[in-house]
C-alpha positions as CSV (number, residue, x, y, z in Angstrom):
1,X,-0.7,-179.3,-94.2
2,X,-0.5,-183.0,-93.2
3,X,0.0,-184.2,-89.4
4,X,3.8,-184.1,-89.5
5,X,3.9,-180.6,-91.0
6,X,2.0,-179.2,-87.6
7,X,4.2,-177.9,-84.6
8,X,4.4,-180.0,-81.6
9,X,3.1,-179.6,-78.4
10,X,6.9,-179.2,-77.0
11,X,7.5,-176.8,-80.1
12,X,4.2,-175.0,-79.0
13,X,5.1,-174.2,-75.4
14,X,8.6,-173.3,-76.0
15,X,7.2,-170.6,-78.5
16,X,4.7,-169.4,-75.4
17,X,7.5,-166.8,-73.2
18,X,8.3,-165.1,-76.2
19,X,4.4,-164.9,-77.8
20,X,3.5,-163.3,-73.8
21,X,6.5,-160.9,-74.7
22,X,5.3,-159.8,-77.8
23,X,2.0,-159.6,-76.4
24,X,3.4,-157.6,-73.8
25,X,5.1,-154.7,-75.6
26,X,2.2,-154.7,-78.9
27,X,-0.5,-154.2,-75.7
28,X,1.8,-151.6,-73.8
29,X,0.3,-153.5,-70.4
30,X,3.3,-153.0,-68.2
31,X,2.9,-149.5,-67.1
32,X,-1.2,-150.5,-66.7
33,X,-0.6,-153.4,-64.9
34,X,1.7,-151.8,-62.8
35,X,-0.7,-149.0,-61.8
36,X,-3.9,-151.6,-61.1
37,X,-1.1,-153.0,-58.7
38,X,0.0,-150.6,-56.9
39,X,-4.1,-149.1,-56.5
40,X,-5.6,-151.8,-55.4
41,X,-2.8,-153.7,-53.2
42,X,-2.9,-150.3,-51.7
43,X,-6.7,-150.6,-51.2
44,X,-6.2,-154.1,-49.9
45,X,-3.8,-153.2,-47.4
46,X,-6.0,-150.1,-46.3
47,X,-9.6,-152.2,-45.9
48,X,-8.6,-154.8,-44.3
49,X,-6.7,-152.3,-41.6
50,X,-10.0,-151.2,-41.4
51,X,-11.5,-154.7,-40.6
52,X,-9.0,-155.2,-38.0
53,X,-9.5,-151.7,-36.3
54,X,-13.3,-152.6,-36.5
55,X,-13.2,-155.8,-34.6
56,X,-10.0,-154.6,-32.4
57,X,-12.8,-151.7,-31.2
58,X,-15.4,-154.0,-31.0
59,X,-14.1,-156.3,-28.9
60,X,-13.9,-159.7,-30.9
61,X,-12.3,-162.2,-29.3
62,X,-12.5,-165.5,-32.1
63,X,-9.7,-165.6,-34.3
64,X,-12.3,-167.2,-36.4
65,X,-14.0,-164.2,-36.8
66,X,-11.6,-162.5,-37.7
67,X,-10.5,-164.4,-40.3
68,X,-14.1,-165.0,-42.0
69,X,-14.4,-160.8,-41.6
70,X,-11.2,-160.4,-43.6
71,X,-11.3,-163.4,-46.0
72,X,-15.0,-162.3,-46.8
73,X,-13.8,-158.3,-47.2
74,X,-10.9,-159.8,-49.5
75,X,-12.8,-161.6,-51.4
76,X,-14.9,-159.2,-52.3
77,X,-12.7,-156.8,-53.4
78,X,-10.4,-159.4,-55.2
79,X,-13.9,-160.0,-57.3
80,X,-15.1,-156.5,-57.8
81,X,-11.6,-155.4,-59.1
82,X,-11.3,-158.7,-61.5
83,X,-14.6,-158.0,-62.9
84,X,-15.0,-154.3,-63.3
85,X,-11.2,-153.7,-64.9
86,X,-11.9,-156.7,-67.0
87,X,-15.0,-155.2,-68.3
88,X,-13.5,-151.1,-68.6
89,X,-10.2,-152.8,-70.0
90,X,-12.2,-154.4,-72.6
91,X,-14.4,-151.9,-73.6
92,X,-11.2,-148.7,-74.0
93,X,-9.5,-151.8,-76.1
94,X,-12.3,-152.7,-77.9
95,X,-13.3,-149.4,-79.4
96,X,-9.5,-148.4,-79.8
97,X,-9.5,-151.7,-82.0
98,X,-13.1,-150.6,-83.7
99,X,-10.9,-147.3,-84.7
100,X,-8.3,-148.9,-86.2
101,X,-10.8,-151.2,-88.2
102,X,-12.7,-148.3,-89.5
103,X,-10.4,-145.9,-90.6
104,X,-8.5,-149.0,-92.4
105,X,-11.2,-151.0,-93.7
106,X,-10.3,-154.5,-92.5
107,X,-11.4,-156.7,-89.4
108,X,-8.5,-157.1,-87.0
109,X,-9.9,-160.6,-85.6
110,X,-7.5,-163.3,-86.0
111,X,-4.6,-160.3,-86.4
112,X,-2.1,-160.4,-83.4
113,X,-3.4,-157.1,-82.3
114,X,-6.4,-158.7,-81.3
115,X,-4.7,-161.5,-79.5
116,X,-2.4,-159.2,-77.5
117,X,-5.9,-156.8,-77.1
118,X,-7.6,-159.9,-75.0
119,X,-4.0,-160.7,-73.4
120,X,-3.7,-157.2,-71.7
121,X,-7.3,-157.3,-70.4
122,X,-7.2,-160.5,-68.8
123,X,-4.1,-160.6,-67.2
124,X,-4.7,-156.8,-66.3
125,X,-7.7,-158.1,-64.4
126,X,-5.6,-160.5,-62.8
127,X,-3.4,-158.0,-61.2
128,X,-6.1,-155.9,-60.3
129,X,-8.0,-158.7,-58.4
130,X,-4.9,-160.7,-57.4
131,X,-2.9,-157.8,-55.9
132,X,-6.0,-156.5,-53.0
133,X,-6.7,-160.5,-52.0
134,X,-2.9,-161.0,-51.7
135,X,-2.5,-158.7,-49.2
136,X,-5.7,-159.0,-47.2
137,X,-4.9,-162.7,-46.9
138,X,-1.5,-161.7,-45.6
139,X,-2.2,-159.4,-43.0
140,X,-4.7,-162.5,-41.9
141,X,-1.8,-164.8,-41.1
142,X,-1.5,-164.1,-37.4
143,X,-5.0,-165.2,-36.3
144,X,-4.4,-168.6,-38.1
145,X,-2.1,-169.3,-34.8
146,X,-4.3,-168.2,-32.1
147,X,-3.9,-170.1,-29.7
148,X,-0.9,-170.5,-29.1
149,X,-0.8,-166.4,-30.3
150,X,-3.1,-164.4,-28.0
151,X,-5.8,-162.4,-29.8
152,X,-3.7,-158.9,-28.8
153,X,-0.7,-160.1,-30.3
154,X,-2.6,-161.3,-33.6
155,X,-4.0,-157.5,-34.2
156,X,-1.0,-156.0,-33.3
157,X,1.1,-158.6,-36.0
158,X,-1.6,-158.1,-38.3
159,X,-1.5,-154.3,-38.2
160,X,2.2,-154.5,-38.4
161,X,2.0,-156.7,-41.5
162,X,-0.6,-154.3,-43.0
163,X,1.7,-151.3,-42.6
164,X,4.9,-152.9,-43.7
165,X,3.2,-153.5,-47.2
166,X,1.8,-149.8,-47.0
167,X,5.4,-148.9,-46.8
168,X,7.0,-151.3,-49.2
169,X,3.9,-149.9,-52.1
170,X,5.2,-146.7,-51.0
171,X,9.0,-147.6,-51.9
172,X,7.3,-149.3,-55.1
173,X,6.3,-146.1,-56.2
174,X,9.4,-144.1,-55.5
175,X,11.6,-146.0,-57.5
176,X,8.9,-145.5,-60.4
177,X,8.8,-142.0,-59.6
178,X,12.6,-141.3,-58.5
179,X,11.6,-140.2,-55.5
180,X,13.3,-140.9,-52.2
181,X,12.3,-144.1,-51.4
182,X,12.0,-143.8,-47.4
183,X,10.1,-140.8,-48.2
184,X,7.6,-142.2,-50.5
185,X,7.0,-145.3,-48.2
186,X,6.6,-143.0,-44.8
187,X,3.6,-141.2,-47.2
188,X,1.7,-144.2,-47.5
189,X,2.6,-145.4,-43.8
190,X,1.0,-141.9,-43.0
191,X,-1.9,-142.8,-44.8
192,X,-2.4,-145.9,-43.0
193,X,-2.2,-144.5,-39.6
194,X,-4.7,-141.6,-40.6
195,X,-7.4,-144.1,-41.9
196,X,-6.6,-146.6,-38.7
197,X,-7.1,-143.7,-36.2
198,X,-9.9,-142.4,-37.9
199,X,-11.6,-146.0,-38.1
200,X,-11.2,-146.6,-34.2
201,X,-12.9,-143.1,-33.6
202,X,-15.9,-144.3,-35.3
203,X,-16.0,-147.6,-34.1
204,X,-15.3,-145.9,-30.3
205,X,-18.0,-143.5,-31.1
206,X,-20.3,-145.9,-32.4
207,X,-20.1,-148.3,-29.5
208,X,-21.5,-145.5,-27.1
């Protein structure tokens, strides 16, 4: 094939949305992806409530604190969840690809089943370390304006940030699950409050 026979670069991104949508339906990652996101924004939201409890009981009085506690907390998480779906996403497709090639006799490498295999599990890891260090860093807006923002109103904001998204997840899920929506959010708002109350317990009991 000579040099003009070749697709251009123009030619080769226009055919990207529609190779990611092929991708898409061959890997069946939407209802996966959707899960990781749902899990671990939910876990997000729920640790770094617990950071903020934590500090709130023990008295810290930098924003800057604060922030490095919840950025380093996010962080983490966003990392952990990245790496260890990436690596169980990639081993379940792997062998469900080592199947296929054994029962048919032929390699799948180069085959778009392989391509949309490695699609899912990277952007699958994505979500699932994206979606937890989205809404950590959120609910770490408010301290970014202390002062002018006094410390009390900066844990109060960031509390009400954290169970807003608890309650938006919680509508997330009920329109998956066709369940009243208010409903399903108040569930995960309960869940919130249970884990906050419980975290200043500890924290008061621990301080005596």
């Amino acid at each position: 094939m000579s040099s003009t026979d070749k697709p251009s670069i123009l030619a080769r991104l226009r055919a990207v949305p529609g190779t990611v949508r092929q991708y898409h339906e061959i890997a069946g990652v939407g209802e996966i992806a959707r899960r990781y996101f749902v899990i671990n924004a939910f876990d997000g939201s729920l640790t770094t409530l617990g950071v903020l409890a934590g500090s709130y009981a023990g008295g810290v009085t930098r924003a800057g604190t604060v922030i490095s506690l919840i950025l380093a907390t996010a962080v983490s998480i966003g990392v952990a969840g990245f790496y260890g779906s990436y690596q169980v996403e990639r081993a379940e497709r792997d062998r469900a690809l080592r199947e296929i090639e054994e029962s048919t006799l032929t390699s799948l490498h180069d085959t778009t089943l392989y391509s949309a295999s490695r699609y899912a599990t990277v952007l699958v890891a994505f979500v699932d370390g994206l979606s937890p260090l989205v809404a950590s860093l959120l609910i770490m807006i408010p301290f970014f304006f202390v002062p002018p923002v006094s410390m009390r109103a900066a844990y109060y904001t960031g509390g009400a940030i954290a169970f807003v998204e608890l309650f938006a997840l919680g509508v997330f899920l009920g329109r998956i699950s066709r369940e009243r929506l208010w409903l399903a959010g108040v569930k995960l708002v309960a869940a919130g409050a249970v884990a906050l109350v419980i975290s200043l317990l500890l924290n008061r009991g621990a301080g005596r």
